[in-house]
KOLKOLVEX-35520 format. One record per residue (C-alpha): residue number from 1; x, y, z; chain; residue in one letter. Coordinates in nm, 3 decimals. Layout:
<rs>
+------+---------+---------+---------+-------+------+
| resi |       x |       y |       z | chain | resn |
+------+---------+---------+---------+-------+------+
|  NUM |       X |       Y |       Z |     A |    A |
...
+------+---------+---------+---------+-------+------+
</rs>
This chain:
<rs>
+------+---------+---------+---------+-------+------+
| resi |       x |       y |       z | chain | resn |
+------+---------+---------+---------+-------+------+
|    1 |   0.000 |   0.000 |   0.000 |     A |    X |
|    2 |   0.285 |   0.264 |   0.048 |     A |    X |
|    3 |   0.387 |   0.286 |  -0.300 |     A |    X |
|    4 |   0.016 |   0.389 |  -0.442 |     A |    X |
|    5 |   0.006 |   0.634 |  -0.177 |     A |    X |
|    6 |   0.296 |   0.787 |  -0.232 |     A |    X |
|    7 |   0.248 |   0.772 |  -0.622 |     A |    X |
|    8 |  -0.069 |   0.972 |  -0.506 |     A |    X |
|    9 |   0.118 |   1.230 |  -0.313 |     A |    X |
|   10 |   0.260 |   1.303 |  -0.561 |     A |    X |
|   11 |  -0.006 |   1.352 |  -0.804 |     A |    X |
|   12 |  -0.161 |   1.582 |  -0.553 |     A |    X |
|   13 |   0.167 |   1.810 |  -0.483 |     A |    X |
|   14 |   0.196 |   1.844 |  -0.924 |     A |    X |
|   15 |  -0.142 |   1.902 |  -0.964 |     A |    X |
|   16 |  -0.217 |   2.184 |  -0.666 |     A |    X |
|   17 |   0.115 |   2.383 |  -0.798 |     A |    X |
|   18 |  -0.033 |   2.382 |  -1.162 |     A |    X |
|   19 |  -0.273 |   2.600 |  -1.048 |     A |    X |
|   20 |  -0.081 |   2.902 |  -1.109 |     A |    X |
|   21 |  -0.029 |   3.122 |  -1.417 |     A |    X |
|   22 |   0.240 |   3.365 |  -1.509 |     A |    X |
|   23 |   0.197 |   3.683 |  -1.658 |     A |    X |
|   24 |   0.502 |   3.859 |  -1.786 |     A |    X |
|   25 |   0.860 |   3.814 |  -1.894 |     A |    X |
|   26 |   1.195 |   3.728 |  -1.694 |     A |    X |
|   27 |   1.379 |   4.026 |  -1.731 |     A |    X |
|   28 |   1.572 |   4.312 |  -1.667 |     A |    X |
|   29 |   1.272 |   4.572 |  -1.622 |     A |    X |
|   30 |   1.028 |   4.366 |  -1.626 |     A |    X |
|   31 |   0.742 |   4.272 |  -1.374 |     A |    X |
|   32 |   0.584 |   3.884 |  -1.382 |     A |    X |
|   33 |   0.220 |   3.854 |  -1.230 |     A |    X |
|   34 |   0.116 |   3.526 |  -1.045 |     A |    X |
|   35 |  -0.200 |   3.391 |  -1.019 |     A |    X |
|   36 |  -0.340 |   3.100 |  -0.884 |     A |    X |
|   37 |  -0.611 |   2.890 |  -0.610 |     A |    X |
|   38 |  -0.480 |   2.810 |  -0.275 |     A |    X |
|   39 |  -0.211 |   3.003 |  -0.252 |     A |    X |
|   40 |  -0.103 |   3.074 |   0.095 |     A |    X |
|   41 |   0.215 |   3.258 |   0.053 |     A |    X |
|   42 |   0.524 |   3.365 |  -0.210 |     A |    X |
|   43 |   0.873 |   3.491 |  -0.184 |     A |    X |
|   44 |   1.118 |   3.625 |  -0.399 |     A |    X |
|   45 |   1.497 |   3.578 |  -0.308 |     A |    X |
|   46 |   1.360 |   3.555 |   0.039 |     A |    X |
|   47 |   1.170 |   3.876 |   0.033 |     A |    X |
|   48 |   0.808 |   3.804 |   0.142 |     A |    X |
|   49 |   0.516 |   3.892 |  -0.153 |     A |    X |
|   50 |   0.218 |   4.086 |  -0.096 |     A |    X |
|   51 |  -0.055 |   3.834 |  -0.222 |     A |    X |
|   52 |  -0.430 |   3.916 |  -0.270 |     A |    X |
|   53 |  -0.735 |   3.750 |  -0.129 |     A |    X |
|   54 |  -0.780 |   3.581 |  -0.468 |     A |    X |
|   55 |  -0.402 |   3.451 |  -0.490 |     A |    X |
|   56 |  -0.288 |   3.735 |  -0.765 |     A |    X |
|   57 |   0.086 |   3.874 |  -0.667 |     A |    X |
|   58 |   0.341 |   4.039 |  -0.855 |     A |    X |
|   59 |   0.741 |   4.048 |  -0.844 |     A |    X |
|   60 |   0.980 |   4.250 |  -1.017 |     A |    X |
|   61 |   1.314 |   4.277 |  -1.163 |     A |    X |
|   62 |   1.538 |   4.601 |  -1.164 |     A |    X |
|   63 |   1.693 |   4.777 |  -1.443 |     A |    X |
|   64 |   2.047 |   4.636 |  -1.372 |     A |    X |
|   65 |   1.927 |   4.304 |  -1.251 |     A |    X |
|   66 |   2.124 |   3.933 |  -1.349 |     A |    X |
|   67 |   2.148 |   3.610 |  -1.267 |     A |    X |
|   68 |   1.986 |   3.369 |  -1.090 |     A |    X |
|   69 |   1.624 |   3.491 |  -0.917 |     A |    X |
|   70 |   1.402 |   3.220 |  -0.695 |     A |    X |
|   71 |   1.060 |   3.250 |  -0.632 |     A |    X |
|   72 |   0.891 |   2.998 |  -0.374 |     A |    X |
|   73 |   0.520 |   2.970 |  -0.394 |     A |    X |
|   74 |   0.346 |   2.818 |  -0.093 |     A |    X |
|   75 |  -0.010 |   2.645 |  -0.110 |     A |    X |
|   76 |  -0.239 |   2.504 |   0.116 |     A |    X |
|   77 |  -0.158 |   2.176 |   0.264 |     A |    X |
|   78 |   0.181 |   2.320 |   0.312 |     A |    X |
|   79 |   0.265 |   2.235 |  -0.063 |     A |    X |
|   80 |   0.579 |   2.480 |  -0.187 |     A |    X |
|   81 |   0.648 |   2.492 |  -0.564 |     A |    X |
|   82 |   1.022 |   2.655 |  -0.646 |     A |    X |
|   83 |   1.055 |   2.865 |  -0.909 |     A |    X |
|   84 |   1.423 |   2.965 |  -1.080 |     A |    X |
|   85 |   1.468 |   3.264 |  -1.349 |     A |    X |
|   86 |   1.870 |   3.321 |  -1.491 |     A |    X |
|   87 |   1.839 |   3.675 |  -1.603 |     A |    X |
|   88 |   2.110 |   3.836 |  -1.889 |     A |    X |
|   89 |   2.265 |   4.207 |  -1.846 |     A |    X |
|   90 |   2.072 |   4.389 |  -2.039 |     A |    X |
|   91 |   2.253 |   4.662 |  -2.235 |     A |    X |
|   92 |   2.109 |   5.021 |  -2.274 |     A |    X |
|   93 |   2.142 |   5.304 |  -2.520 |     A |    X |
|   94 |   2.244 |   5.685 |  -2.452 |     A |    X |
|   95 |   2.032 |   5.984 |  -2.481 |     A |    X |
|   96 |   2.181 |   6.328 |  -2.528 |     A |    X |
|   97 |   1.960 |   6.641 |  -2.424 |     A |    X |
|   98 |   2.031 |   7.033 |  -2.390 |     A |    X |
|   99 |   1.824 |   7.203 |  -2.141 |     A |    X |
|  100 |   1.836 |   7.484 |  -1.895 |     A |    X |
|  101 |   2.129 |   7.487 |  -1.709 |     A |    X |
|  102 |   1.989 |   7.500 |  -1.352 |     A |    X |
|  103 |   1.831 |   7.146 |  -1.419 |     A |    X |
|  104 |   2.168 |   6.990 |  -1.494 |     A |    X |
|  105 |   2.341 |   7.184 |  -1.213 |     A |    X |
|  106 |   2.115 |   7.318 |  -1.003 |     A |    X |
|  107 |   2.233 |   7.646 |  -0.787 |     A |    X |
|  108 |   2.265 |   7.677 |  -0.450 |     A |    X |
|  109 |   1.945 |   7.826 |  -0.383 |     A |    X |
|  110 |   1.744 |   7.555 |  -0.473 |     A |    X |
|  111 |   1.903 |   7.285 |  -0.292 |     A |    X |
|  112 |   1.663 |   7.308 |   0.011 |     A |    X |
|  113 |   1.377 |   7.304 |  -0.199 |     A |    X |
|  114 |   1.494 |   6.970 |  -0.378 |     A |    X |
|  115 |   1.576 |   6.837 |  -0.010 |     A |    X |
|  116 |   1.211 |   6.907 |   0.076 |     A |    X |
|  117 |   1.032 |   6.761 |  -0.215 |     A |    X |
|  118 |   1.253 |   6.476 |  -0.244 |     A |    X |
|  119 |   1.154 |   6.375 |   0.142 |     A |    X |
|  120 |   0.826 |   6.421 |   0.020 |     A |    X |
|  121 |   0.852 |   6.230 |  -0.218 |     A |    X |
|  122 |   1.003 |   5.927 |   0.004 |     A |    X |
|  123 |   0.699 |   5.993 |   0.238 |     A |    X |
|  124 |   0.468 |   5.888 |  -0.041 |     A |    X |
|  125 |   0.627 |   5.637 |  -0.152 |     A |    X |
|  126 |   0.650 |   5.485 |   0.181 |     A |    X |
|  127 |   0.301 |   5.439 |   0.158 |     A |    X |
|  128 |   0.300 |   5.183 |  -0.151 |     A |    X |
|  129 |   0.356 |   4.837 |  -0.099 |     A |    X |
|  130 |   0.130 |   4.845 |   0.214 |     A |    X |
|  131 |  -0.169 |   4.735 |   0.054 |     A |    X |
|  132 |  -0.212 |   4.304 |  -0.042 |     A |    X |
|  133 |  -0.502 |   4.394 |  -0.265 |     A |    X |
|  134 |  -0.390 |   4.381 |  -0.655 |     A |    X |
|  135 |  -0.542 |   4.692 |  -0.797 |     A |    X |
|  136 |  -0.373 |   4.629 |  -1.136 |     A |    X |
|  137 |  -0.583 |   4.334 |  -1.168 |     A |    X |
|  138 |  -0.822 |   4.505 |  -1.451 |     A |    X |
|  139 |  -0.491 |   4.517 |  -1.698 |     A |    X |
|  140 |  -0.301 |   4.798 |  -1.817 |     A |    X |
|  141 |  -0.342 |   5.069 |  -2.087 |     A |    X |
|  142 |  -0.158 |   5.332 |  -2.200 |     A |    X |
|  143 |  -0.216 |   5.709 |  -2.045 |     A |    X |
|  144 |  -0.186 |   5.888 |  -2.398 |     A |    X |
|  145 |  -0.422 |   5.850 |  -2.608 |     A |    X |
|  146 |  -0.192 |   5.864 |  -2.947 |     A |    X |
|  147 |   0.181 |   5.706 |  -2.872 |     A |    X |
|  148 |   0.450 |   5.803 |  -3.002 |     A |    X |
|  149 |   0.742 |   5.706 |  -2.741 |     A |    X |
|  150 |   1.040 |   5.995 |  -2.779 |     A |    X |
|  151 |   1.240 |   5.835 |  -2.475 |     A |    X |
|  152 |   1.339 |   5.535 |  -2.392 |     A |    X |
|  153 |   1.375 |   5.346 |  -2.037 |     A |    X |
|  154 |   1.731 |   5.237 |  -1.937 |     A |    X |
|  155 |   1.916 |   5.509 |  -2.126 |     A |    X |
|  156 |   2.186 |   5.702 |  -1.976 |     A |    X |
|  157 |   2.119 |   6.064 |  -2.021 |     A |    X |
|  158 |   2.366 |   6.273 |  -2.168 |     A |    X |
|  159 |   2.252 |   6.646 |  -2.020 |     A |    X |
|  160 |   2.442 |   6.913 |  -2.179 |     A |    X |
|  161 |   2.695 |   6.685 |  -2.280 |     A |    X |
|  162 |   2.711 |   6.532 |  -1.877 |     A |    X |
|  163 |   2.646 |   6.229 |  -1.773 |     A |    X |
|  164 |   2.368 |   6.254 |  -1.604 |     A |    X |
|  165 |   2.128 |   5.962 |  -1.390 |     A |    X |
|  166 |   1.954 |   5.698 |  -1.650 |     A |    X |
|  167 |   1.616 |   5.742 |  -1.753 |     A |    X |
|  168 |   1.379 |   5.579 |  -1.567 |     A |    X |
|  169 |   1.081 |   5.580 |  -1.736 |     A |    X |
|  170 |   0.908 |   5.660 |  -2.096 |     A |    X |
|  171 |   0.860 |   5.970 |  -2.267 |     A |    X |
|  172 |   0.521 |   6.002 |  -2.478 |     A |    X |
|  173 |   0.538 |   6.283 |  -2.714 |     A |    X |
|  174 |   0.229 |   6.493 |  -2.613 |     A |    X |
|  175 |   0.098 |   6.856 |  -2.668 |     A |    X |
|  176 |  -0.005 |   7.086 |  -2.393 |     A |    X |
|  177 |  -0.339 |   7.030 |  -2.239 |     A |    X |
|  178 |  -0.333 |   6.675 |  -2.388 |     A |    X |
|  179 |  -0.549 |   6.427 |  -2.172 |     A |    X |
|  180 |  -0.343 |   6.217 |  -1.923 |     A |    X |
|  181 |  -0.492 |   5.897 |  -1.803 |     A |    X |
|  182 |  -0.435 |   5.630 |  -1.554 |     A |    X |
|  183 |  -0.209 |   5.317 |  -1.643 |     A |    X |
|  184 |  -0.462 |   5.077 |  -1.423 |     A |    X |
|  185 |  -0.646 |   5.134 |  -1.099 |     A |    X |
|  186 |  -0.469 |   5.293 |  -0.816 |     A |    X |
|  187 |  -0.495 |   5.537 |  -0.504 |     A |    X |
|  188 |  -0.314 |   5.862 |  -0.531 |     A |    X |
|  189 |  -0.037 |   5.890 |  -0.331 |     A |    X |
|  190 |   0.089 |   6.265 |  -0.363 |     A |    X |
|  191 |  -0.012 |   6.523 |  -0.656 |     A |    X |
|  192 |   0.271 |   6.729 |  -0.647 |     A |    X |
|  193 |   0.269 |   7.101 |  -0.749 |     A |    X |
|  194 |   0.532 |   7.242 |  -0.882 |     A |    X |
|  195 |   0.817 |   7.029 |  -0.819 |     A |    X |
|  196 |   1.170 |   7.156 |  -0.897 |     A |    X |
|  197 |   1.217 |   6.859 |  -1.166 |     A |    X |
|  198 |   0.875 |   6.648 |  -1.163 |     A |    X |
|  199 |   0.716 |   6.967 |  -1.213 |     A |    X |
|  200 |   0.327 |   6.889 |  -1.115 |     A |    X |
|  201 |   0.269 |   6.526 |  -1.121 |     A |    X |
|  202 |   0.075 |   6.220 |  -0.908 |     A |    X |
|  203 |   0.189 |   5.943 |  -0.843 |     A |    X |
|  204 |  -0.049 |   5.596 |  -0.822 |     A |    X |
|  205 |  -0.030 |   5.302 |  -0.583 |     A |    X |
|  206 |  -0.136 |   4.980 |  -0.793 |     A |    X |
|  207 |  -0.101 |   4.770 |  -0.472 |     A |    X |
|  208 |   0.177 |   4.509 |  -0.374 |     A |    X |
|  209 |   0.457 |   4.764 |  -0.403 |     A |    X |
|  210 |   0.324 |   4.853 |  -0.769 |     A |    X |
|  211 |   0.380 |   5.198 |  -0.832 |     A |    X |
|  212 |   0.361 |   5.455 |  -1.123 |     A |    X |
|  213 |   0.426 |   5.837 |  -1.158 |     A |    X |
|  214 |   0.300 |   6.097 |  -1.439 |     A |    X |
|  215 |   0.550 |   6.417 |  -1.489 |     A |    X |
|  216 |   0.549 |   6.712 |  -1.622 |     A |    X |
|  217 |   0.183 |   6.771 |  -1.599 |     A |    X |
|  218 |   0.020 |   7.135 |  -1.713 |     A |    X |
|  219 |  -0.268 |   7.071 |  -1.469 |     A |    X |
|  220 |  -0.385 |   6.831 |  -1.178 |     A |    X |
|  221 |  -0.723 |   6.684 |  -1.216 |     A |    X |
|  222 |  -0.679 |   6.469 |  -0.901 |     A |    X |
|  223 |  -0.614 |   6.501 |  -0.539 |     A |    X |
|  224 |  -0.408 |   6.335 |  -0.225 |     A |    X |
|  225 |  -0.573 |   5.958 |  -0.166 |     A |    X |
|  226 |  -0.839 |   6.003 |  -0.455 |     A |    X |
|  227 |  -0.909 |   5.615 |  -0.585 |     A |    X |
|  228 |  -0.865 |   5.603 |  -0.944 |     A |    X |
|  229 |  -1.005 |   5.365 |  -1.236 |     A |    X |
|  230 |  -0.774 |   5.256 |  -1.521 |     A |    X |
|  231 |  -0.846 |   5.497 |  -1.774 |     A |    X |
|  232 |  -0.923 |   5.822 |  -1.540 |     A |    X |
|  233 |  -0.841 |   6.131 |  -1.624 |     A |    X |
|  234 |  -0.566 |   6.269 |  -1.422 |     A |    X |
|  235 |  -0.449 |   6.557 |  -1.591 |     A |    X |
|  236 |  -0.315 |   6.759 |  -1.859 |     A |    X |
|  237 |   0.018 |   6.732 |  -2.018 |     A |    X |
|  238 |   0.261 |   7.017 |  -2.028 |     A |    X |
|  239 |   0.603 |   7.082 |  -1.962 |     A |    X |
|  240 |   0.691 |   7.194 |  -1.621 |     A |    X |
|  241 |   0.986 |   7.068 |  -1.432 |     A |    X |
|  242 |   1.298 |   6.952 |  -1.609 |     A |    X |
|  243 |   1.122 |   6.950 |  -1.962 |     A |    X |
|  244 |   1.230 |   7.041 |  -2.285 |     A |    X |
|  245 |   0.926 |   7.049 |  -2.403 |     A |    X |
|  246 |   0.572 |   6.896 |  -2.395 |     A |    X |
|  247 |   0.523 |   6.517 |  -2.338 |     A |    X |
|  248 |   0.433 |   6.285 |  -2.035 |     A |    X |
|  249 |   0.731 |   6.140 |  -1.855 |     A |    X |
|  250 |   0.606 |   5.763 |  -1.695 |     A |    X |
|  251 |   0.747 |   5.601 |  -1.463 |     A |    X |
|  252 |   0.716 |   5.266 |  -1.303 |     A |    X |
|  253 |   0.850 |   5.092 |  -0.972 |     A |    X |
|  254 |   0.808 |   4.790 |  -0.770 |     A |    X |
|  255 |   0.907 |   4.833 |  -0.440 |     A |    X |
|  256 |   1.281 |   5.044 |  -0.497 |     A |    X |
|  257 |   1.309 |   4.863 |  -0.835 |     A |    X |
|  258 |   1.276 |   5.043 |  -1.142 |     A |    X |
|  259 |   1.104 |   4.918 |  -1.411 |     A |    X |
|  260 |   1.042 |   4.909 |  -1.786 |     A |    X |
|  261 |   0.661 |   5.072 |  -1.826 |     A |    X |
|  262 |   0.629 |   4.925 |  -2.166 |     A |    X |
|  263 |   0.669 |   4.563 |  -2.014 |     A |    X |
|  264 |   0.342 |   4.631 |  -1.875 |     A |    X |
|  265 |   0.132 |   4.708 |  -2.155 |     A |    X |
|  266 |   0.237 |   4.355 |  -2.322 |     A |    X |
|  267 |   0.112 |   4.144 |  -2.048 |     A |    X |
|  268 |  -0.257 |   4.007 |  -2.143 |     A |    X |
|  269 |  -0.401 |   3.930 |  -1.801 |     A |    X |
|  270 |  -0.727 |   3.731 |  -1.799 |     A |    X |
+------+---------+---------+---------+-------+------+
</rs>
């Protein structure tokens, strides 16, 4: 009798870890969505996942992420499934800009300012990844409603012919006063006036350390904590901040990782 029943074991162990489905790619950049019945727990390299009532979780990969990633999926009946990912280097372009000079160097008598909105901008930040629910369940679409993508995520920035940080985000060519619209459904976090290089903006908790931000803006449409419906208007684009010119600067993050927004609007979720 012990061979059938352990021949049935493990049936039972394969066939309760088939129950998930991946959304996504293993990359540099890129997020992967799980989703699956009975799952009581996931990790990724050890770091404990956020997962929703209705076992949907997502994990992330940074911009200069490689090699070998684990994921550990735990069901009920204290099944674990083990996941492994072997990620390449992925190599990156440069961008060359000319702008003001103050947004390249800034002087002296801005530096407190930038202090200050930067902590802000930790604050509210601090405040994504608290939530298990997966907001971004509905699916992704793009905010503009014509794309035309003028800057690229990854890219070192060459700012008046400095080195500069890389670009973390996408840049959609946009006029002023176009309509700006939420990426998924979120809660906003902060709608910044003003800010010395995010000019006005708002950035959106998606839930499970799923975050996005929307630069640049001419006009805010939204306030603090407002909950948000993919496809909501949030503002208007314009150019204020460190802009040369028109267009909606995106931004996405999971947790402190940054990633690629356009990985996001090729993942088909059910």
């Amino acid at each position: 009798m012990k061979k059938p029943l352990a021949l049935f074991l493990i049936w039972f162990i394969t066939i309760q870890s088939q129950e998930i489905n991946f959304y996504g790619e293993a990359k540099p950049g890129n997020i992967i969505i799980g989703s699956g019945k009975n799952i009581t727990g996931a990790w990724l390299n050890n770091q404990k996942l956020l997962v929703s009532k209705n076992g949907m979780f997502v994990f992330g990969f940074d911009r200069d992420a490689k090699g070998k990633q684990k994921l550990k999926v735990k069901f009920k009946k204290k099944t674990t499934k083990l996941f492994e990912y072997i990620l390449e280097k992925e190599e990156y372009e440069t961008q060359s800009l000319s702008m003001q000079n103050k947004y390249v160097t800034p002087p002296k008598r801005e530096l407190k300012r930038i202090r200050k909105e930067n902590k802000q901008m930790k604050i509210a930040r601090s405040k994504t990844g608290k939530s298990s629910q997966a907001f971004y369940s509905i699916g992704f679409g793009y905010p503009v409603d014509s794309v035309n993508i003028t800057g690229f995520f990854g890219n070192q920035r060459i700012l008046n012919g400095k080195p500069r940080n890389i670009h973390n985000g996408i840049d959609f060519s946009a006029a002023e006063g176009d309509t700006i619209r939420a990426i998924t459904d979120g809660i906003v976090r902060i709608a910044g006036k003003d800010f010395f290089y995010n000019g006005n903006f708002v950035l959106l908790d998606h839930g499970q350390g799923l975050s996005s931000v929307y630069l640049h803006l001419s006009k805010l449409l939204v306030k603090n904590k407002a909950h948000l419906k993919k496809g909501d208007i949030i503002g208007l684009a314009g150019s204020t901040g460190r802009a040369t010119g028109p267009h909606l600067h995106l931004g996405v993050q999971w947790y402190k990782k940054r990633i690629d927004p356009m990985c996001l609007f090729k993942i088909g979720l059910p």
